[in-house]
Structure formats: C-alpha cells, structure tokens
C-alpha positions in Angstrom: 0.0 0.0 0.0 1.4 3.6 -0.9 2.0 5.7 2.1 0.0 9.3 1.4 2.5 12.2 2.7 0.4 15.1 4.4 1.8 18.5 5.1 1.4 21.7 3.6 3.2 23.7 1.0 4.9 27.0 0.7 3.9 29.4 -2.2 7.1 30.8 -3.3 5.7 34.5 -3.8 9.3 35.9 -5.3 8.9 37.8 -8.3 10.3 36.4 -11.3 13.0 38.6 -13.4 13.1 38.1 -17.4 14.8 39.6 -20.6 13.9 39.0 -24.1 16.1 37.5 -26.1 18.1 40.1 -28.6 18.2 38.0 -31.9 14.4 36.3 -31.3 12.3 38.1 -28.8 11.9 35.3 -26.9 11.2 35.6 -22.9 13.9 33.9 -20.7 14.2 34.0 -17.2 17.7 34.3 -15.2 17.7 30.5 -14.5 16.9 29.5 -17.9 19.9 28.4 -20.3 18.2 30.0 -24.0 19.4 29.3 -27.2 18.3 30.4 -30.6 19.2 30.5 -34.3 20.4 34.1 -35.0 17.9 35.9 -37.7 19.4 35.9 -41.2 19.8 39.4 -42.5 19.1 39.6 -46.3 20.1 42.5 -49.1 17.6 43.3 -51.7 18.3 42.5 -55.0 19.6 45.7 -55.8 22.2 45.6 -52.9 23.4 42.5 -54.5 23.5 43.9 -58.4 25.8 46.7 -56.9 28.1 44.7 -55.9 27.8 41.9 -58.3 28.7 45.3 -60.8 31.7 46.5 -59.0 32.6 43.0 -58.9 32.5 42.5 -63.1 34.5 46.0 -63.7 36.7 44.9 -61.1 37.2 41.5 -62.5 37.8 43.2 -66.1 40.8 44.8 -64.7 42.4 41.8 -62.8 41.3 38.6 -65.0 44.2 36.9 -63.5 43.1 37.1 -59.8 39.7 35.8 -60.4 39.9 33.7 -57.1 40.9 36.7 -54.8 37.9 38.7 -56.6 35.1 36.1 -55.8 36.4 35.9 -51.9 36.2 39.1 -51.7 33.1 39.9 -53.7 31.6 37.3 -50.6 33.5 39.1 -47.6 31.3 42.4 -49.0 28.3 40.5 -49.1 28.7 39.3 -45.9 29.6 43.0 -44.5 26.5 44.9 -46.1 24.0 42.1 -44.5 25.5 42.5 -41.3 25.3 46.1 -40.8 21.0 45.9 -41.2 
C-alpha cells in the first residue's frame, strides 16, 4: 500500500526577473539556459546587383586574380547584411 505524505506547502511568492532574447524576442528567465538560431539578414536585390557590378568591372581589370575577386566579392556580401 502507498503511504500518502500530508503536510502543507509553501507558495514561493518571489517575483520572477526576465529579458527577451536580442536576436528572437523570446522571454527567458535568469535561471533558464536560451538558445536560438540568429535571424538571417538579407540584401535586396539591388544591394546585391551593386556589388555583383563593381565586382564584373573589377574582375575586367584583374582577370588573373579571379579567385581573390570572388572571396572578396563574398567578404562584401557578408559586410553589407551585417550592418542591417
């Protein structure tokens, strides 16, 4: 037979503290561990054609450091989403 406990229990009446979450909003409390995919940052299409522009008269000038053009054609990309 299972032994019934009887007693009484304490309300714990402390206020709880929270902060949203910078990159999704959501509500965490100070105990919690959150984690959260960061929200992608995207360039319009004609953020992109700018640069893919610069890119081409760039890549006219240098045809033989194609590689070092595309890597840094990217590292731009990368910069411009980052700074919305």
């Amino acid at each position: 037979m299972a032994s019934i406990r009887k007693g009484t229990r304490e309300m714990n009446n402390e206020p709880v503290t929270w902060t949203a979450c910078l990159d999704c909003g959501k509500r965490v409390t100070g105990d919690s561990i959150h984690t959260c995919s960061p929200q992608l940052k995207t360039l319009t299409d004609d953020e992109i054609e700018e640069f893919a522009y610069a890119f081409e008269l760039w890549q006219l000038n240098n045809p033989d450091k194609a590689l070092e053009g595309i890597k840094d054609f990217a590292r731009a990309i990368l910069r411009k989403a980052q700074e919305k």
